[in-house]
N, C-alpha and C positions, 0 to 999 in steps of 0.2 A: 265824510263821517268817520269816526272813528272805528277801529278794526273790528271790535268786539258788540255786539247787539247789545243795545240799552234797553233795558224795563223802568219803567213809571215808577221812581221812586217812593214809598208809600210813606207820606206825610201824618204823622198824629193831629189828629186834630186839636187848632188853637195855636199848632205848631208853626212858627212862618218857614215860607215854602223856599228862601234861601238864607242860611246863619251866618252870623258873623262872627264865629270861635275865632277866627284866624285873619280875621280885618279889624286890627284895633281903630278906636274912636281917631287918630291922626289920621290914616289912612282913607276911614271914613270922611274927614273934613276933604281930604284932598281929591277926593270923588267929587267932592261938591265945588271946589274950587275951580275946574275945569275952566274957562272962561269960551268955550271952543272958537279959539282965535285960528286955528289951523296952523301956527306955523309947525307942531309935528311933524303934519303930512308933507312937508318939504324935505324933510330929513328920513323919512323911516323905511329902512331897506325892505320890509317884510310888502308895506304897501307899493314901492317900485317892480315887487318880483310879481307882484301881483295885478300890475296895469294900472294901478291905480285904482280897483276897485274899493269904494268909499266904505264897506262895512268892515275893511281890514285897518282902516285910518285909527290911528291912538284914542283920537279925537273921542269918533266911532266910539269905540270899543266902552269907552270912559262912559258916554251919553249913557249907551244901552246898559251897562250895570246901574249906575245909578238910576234910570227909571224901574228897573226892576228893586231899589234898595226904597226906591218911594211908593210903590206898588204893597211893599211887605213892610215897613217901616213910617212910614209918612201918615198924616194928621188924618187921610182920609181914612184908612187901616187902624190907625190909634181907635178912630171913632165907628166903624165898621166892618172890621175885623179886615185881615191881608185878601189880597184878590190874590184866587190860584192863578198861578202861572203857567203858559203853552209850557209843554215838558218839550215838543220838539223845539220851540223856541229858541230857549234854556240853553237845548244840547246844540244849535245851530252855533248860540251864540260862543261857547265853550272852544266849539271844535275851532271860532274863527279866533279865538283868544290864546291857544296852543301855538298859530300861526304868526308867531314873534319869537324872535329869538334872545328877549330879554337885553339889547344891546347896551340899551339906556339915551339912544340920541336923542329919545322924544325929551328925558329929566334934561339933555345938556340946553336944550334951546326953547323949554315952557315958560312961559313969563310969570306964570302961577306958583314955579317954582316946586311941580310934585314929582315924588320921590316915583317915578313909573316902575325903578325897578322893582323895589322890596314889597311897594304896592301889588305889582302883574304877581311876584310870587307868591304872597300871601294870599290872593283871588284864586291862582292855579290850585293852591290847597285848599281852599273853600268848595272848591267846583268837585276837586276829586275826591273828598269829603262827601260831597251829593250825590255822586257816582257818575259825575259828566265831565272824564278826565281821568288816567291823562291820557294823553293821543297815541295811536301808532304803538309803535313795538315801544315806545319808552315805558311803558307799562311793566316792562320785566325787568329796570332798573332795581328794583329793592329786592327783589328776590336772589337774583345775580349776584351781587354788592354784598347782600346779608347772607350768603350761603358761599361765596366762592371770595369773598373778599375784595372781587374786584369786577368788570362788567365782561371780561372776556373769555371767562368760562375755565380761567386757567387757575390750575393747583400754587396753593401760597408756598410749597417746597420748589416753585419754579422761580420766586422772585430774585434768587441768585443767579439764573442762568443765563443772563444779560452781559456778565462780567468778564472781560477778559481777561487772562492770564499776567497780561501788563500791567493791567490797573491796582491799584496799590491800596487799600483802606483799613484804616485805624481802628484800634480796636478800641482806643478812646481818643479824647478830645476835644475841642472847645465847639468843633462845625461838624455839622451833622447834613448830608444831602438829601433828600425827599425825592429821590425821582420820580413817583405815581407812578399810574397800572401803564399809563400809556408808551413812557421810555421805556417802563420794565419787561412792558410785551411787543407793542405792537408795533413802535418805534422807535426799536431797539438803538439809534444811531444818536438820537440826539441825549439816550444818558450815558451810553459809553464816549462821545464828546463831551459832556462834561466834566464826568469822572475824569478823563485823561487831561485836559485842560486846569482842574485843578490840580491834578498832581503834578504837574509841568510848572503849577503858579507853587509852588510847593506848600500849598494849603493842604493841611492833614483833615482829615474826615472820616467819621462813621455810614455808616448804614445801616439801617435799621431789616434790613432784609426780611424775612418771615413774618418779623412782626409789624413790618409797615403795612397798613392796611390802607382800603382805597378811600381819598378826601371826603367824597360821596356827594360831591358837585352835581352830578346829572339827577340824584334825586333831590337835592333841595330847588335846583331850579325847574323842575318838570312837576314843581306841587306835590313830593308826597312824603316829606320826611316824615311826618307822622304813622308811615307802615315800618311795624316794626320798631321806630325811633332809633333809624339804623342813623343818620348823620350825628345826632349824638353819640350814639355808642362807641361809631369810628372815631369822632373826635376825642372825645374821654381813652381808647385806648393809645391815639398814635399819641395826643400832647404828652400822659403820662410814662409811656415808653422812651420818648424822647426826654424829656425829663428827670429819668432816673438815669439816662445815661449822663448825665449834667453838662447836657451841652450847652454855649452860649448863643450860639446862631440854626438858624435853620437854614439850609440853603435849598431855593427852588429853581427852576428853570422851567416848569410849567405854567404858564398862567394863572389857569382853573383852578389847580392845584397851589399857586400861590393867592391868590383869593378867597381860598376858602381858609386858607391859617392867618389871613388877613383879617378876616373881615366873619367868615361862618363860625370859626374856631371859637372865639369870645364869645360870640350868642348863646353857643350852643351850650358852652360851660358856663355863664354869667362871668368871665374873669379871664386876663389877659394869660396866654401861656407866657411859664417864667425862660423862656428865649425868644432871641431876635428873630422876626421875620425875613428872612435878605432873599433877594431875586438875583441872580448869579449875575446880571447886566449891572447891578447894582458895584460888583466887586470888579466887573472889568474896568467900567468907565473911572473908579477911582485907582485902576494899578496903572491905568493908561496917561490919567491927568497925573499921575504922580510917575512916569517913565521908565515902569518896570515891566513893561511887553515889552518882549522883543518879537517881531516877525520875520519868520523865515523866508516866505513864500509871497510872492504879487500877484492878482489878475493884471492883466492885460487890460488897463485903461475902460473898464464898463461902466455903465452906469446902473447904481443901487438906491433901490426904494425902503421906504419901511411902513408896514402897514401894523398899529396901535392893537392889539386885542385888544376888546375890552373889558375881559377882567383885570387887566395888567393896566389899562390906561385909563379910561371912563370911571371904572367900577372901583381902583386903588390909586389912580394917580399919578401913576410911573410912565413916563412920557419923556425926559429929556434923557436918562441916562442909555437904553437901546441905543438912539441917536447918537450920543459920544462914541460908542464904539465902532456902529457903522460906518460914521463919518471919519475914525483914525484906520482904516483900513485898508492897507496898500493897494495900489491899480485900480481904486472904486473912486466913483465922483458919485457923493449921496445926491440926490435930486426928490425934495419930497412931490407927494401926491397931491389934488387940489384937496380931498376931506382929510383932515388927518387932528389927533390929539381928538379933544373934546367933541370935534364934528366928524370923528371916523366916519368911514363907510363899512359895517359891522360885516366878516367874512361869510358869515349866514350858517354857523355851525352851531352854535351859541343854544340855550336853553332849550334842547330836547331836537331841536330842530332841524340836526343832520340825521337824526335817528329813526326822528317819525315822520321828517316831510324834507327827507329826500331831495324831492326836484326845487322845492324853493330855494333851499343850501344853496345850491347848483346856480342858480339863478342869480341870489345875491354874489356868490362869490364871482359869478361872469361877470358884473357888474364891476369886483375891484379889481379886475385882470384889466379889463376897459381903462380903469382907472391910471394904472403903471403904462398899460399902451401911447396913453397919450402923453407921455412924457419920456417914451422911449427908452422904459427901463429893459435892464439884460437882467435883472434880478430883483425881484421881491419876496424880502426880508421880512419875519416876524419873530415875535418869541414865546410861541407855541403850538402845540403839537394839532390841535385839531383847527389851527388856521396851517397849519402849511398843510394838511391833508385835504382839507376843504379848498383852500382858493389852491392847491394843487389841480384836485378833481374840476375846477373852473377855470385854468387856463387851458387844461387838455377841451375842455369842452368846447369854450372859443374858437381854439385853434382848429376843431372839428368844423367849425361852420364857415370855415373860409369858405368865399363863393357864395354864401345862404344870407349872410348879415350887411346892414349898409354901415360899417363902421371899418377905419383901413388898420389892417394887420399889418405888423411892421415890416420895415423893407426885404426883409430874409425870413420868412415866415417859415422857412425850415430850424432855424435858429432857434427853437422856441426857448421864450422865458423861462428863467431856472427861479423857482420857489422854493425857499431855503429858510431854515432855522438861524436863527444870532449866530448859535452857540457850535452848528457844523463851518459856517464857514471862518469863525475864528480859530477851529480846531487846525484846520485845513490851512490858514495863514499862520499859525504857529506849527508848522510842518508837522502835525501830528497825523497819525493818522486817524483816518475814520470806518475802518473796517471792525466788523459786528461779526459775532460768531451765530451762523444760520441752526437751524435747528439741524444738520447734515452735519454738522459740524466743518464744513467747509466756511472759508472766508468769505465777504464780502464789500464792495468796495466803491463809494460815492466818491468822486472827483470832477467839480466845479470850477477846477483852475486849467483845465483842454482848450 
């Protein structure tokens, strides 16, 4: 059940007992499209963390709304008005609808061909519209977000203090970098590697500092942009700030954060921002095919994986360029995973779901640890911040159950797998460094080439 006590929401009469503001009539058809062939539940991380239990299945999930959309909706209701609905029901079924992490493997492999994602989100905002939703602490995303500009409680006069003294930024320009809340605060390492990696590519850049505000990813996908109509308001201030600085690119290294100027940013304003979207993998893999790396530094002959986020792969598309650069990286032999691109296996941090359900996260992401295990990776690679904290948090968990699990740990189980960002270990093979000033103002120092 969800953290907060629920009351009976009170229905006017005449009123039906679940609305569709936020399920347009496409979405509607694709509820009914359903075919329940099952092949979802061969793919969906949420239902493996969960044993398999059948009422977490896509499939599931799909049935049980629509009988309630025919219950309030349907010819026998036309003709005799809606049948109330169990309110525990309702909220049973809600709580088990939360428990996805929106990854989208059910859209890559439905033969019906339904949009699960934009569907699951548009249902999440119906539900918590009703008052059944959203789950767990995500609940305090718009409040956060709309009062502190970001989710980590931290002052917008702090969004400079990520920067080092090295790093070089323009005061105008044609590139503009987006680091998000998450480089700016909480992992500080992967946007002082990219800052210094650009400035090394000698691509000049802005920042938008103070006034970059946070994408607001965690509440469009946890159902509640409509509190507040905080994902608009972000969107409208960071595209126009960017904007008037007249840049021509945008550059991300976030996923999240590039999906949402992908793909939320447009919605949200009916119109494309007048700059490029670019994913900074996007700029390596063309300096690389065109021979302007040079690299310093080699591992020592490992083997690297790379595991698709999927708002970067599934949800935008971006799937070979990552790859180019992994695969030109001194001392590494790439080796992919068996699920990968279009069939990922989702890290399980995704839509609300590291925030309010915890041990599931946990669970999928042991799952792609398992995944690199058996192909004997010394490192797995992504390009984003809350998959390398998530499937971080799941290989220490693995490595925890040595002795407990019937799956083999690799031959040096002291050795443990290194989970890593693109963008630190490109930092680290163009001999840059990758020390971050702590809040002590002491240094600090990751090194993956020992």
């Amino acid at each position: 059940m969800a953290d907060e006590e629920k009351t009976m929401p009170e229905i006017p009469k005449g009123d039906p007992f679940i609305k569709t503001e936020m399920i347009d009539p496409v979405f509607m058809m694709q509820y009914d499209a359903c075919t329940r062939c099952g092949e979802c539940e061969k793919w969906c991380p949420a239902l493996d963390a969960k044993d398999g239990d059948p009422k977490y299945s896509p499939m599931n999930k799909i049935t049980r709304f629509r009988e309630y959309m025919g219950q309030t909706y349907g010819l026998k209701a036309k003709l005799f008005g809606s049948k109330r609905l169990d309110e525990d029901d309702i909220q049973d079924f809600a709580d088990v609808f939360f428990h996805c992490s929106t990854c989208g493997v059910c859209a890559s492999v439905c033969e019906a061909g339904i949009n699960t994602v934009d569907m699951y989100e548009a249902t999440r905002q119906q539900l918590v519209m009703r008052g059944n939703g959203p789950y767990g602490k995500t609940v305090n995303f718009p409040k956060l977000i709309g009062e502190y500009r970001n989710p980590y409680l931290k002052q917008q006069s702090q969004r400079l203090d990520w920067i080092p003294d090295d790093v070089k930024i323009a005061e105008e320009g044609d590139v503009a970098y987006f680091a998000g809340c998450t480089a700016g605060f909480n992992q500080q390492v992967l946007g002082v590697c990219t800052a210094r990696v650009l400035n090394h590519l000698n691509v000049p850049f802005i920042y938008l500092g103070e006034e970059e505000w946070c994408c607001s990813s965690a509440i469009i996908r946890t159902g509640q942009p409509h509190k507040g109509d905080i994902p608009k308001i972000t969107a409208l201030h960071n595209v126009e700030a960017l904007e008037a600085r007249g840049v021509k690119q945008v550059m991300f290294a976030c996923a999240g954060c590039y999906r949402v100027a992908t793909i939320d940013w447009p919605k949200q304003l009916g119109r494309k921002p007048n700059f490029e979207v670019v994913h900074v993998a996007d700029l390596l893999a063309q300096l690389i095919q065109e021979g302007k790396i040079e690299w310093k530094k080699s591992f020592d002959n490992k083997i690297i994986t790379y595991h698709d986020p999927c708002h970067l792969g599934r949800h935008c598309g971006v799937y070979e360029t990552p790859r180019i650069v992994l695969d030109n990286l001194p001392g590494l032999k790439f080796v992919e995973m068996d699920r990968i691109r279009e069939l990922q296996r989702c890290c399980g941090a995704g839509g609300g779901v590291k925030a309010g359900i915890p041990d599931m996260a946990l669970e999928i992401a042991a799952e792609r640890i398992r995944d690199a295990q058996a192909i004997k990776a010394d490192i797995l690679s992504s390009c984003c911040p809350f998959c390398r904290r998530n499937i971080g948090d799941g290989r220490d968990y693995v490595y925890d159950q040595q002795g407990s699990t019937n799956f083999d740990l690799r031959d040096n189980p002291d050795n443990e797998m290194q989970v890593e960002d693109m963008i630190v270990l490109v930092a680290e093979l163009m001999g840059l460094s990758t020390q971050i000033k702590s809040q002590e103002g002491e240094e600090e120092k990751l090194d993956h080439l020992k």
